[in-house]
C-alpha positions in Angstrom: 14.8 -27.5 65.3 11.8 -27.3 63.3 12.2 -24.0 61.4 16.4 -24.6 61.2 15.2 -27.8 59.0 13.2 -26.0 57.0 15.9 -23.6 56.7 18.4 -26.1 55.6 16.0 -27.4 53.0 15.2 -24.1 51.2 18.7 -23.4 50.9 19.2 -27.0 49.5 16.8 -26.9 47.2 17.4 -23.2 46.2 20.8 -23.9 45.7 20.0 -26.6 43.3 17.3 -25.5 41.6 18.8 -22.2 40.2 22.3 -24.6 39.5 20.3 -26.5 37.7 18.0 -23.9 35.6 21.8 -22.1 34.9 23.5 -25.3 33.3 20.1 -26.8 31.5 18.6 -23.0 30.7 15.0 -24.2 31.2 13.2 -21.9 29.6 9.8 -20.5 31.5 6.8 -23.2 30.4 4.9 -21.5 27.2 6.4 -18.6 26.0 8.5 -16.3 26.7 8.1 -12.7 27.2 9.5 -11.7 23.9 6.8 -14.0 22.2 4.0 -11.9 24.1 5.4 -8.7 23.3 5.2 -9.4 19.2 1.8 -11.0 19.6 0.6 -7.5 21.7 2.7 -5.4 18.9 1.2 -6.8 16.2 -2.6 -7.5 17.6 -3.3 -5.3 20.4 -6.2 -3.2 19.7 -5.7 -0.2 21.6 -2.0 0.1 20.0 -2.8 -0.8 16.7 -5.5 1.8 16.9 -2.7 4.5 17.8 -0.5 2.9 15.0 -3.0 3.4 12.4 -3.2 7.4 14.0 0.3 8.1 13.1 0.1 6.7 9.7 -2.8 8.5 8.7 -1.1 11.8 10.7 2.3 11.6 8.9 0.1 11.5 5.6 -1.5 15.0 6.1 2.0 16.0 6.0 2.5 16.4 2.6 -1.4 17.3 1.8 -0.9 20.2 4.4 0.8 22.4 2.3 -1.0 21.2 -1.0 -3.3 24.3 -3.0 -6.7 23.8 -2.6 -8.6 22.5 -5.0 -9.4 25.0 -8.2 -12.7 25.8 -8.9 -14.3 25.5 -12.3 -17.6 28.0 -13.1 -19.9 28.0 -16.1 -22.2 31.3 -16.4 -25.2 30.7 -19.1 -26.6 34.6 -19.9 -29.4 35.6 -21.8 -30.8 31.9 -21.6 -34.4 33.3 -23.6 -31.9 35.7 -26.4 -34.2 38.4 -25.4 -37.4 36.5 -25.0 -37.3 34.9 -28.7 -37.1 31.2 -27.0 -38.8 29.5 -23.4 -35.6 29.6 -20.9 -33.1 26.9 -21.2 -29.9 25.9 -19.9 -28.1 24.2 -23.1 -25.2 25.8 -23.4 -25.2 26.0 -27.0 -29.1 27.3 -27.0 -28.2 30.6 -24.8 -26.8 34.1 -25.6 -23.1 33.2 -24.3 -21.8 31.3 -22.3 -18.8 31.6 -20.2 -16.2 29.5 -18.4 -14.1 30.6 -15.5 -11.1 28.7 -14.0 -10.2 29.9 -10.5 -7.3 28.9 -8.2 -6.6 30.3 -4.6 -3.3 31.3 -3.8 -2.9 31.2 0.1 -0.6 34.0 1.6 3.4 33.8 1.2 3.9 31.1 4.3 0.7 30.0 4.9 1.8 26.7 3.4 4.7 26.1 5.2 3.3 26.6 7.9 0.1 24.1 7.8 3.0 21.6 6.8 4.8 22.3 10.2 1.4 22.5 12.1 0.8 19.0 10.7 4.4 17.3 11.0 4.1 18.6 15.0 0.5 16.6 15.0 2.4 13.7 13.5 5.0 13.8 16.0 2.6 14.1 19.0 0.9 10.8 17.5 4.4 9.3 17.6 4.8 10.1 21.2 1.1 8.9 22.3 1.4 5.5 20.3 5.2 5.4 22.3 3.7 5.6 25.5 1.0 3.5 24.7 3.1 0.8 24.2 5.6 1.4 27.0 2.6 1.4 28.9 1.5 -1.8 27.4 4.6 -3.7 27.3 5.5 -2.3 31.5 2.0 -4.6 32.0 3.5 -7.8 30.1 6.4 -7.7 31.7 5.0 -7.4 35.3 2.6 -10.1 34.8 5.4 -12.1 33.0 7.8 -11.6 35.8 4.9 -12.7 38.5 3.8 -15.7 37.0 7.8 -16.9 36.4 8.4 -15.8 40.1 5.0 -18.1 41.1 6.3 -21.0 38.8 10.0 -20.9 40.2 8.0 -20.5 43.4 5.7 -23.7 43.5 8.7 -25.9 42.0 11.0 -24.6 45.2 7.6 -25.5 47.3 6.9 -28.9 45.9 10.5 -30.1 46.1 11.1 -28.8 50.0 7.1 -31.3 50.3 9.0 -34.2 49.1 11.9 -33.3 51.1 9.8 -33.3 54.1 8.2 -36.3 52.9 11.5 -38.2 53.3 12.5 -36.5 56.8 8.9 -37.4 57.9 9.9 -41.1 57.1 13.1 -41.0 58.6 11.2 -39.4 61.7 9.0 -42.3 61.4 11.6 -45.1 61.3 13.4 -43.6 64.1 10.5 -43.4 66.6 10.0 -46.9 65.7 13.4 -47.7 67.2 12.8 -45.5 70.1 15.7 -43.0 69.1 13.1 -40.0 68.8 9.5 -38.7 70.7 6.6 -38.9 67.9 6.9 -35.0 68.3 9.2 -35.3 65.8 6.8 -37.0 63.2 3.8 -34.9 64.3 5.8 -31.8 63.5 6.9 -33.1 59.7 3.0 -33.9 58.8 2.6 -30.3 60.3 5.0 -29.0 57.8 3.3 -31.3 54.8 0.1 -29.8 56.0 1.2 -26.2 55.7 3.8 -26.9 52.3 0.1 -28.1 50.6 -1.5 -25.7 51.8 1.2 -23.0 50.0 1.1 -25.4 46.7 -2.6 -24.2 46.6 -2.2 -20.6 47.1 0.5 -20.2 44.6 -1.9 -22.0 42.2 -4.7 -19.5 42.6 -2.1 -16.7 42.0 -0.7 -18.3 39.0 -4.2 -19.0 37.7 -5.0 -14.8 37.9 -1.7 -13.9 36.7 -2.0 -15.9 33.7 -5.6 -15.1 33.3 -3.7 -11.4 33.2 
């Protein structure tokens, strides 16, 4: 008889609670899991971190292929003009001077290719900063999804405790009149007892998932 009761109450309250959440859409208490998955786009460290790698990887794109940087030599000879004058390194006080310009000129390719090598490093950045975030947002979800499962949990446990409340009076009112053993009160405060005890537990859990 006892656990049949208990039965029937669940279902009761079940029944009603998710009637209830489909007609008012109560949201979850705080925010919702949307909300957390911005704030962890835009502030997480690790995935910021990988965003700021495939930034600074599609910019070597374009500098992949660039020439390198030309060279510019001066050459100061004859800097005594055959010993008439102490050594010095003012252009205008030497023999000659000369100036060279100098550009390398990679092979036929080679360009293209660094610019390939480097658009292949870009995309592998891409994919790690993908699965860092699928990784990241799998987490939020899973903690999300606990913590809405221990809220819907504890409001299902609390309302059966005040259900059991009520039965424990009616118990109560009926012994008094002789119509039932006290069994029948002993075993509702039993079931108070245990419904507390549950209301606790799921606490603690909430309490770590949210810490989470």
């Amino acid at each position: 008889m006892k656990h049949a009761l208990r039965r029937t109450a669940f279902a009761t309250v079940v029944a009603v609670g998710f009637c209830t959440g489909a007609i008012a859409g109560e949201p979850v208490p705080g925010a919702t899991v949307e909300s957390f998955l911005a704030i962890a786009k835009e502030r997480n460290p690790e995935f910021a971190s990988m965003r700021q790698e495939v930034q600074a990887a599609g910019e070597r794109i374009a500098s992949a292929g660039a020439l390198p940087d030309p060279k510019f030599r001066v050459e100061l000879m004859d800097i005594t003009k055959m010993g008439e004058q102490d050594p010095t390194i003012l252009p205008g006080n030497v023999g000659s001077t000369r100036y060279t310009f100098m550009q390398d000129i990679p092979w036929l390719g080679k360009r293209d290719l660094k610019r390939e090598i480097a658009a292949l490093e870009a995309d592998a950045a891409k994919g790690r900063a993908l699965g860092t975030w699928s990784e990241l947002a799998s987490r939020i979800k899973t903690n999300f999804a606990q913590f809405y499962f221990l809220y819907q949990n504890e409001r299902l446990t609390q309302d059966i405790l005040d259900l059991m409340k009520r039965l424990e009076q009616i118990a109560q009112a009926r012994y008094a009149s002789g119509l039932v053993p006290q069994q029948d009160v002993v075993r509702a405060q039993v079931e108070q007892s245990n419904m507390r005890n549950e209301l606790i537990a799921l606490k603690n859990e909430q309490r770590m998932v949210q810490a989470r």
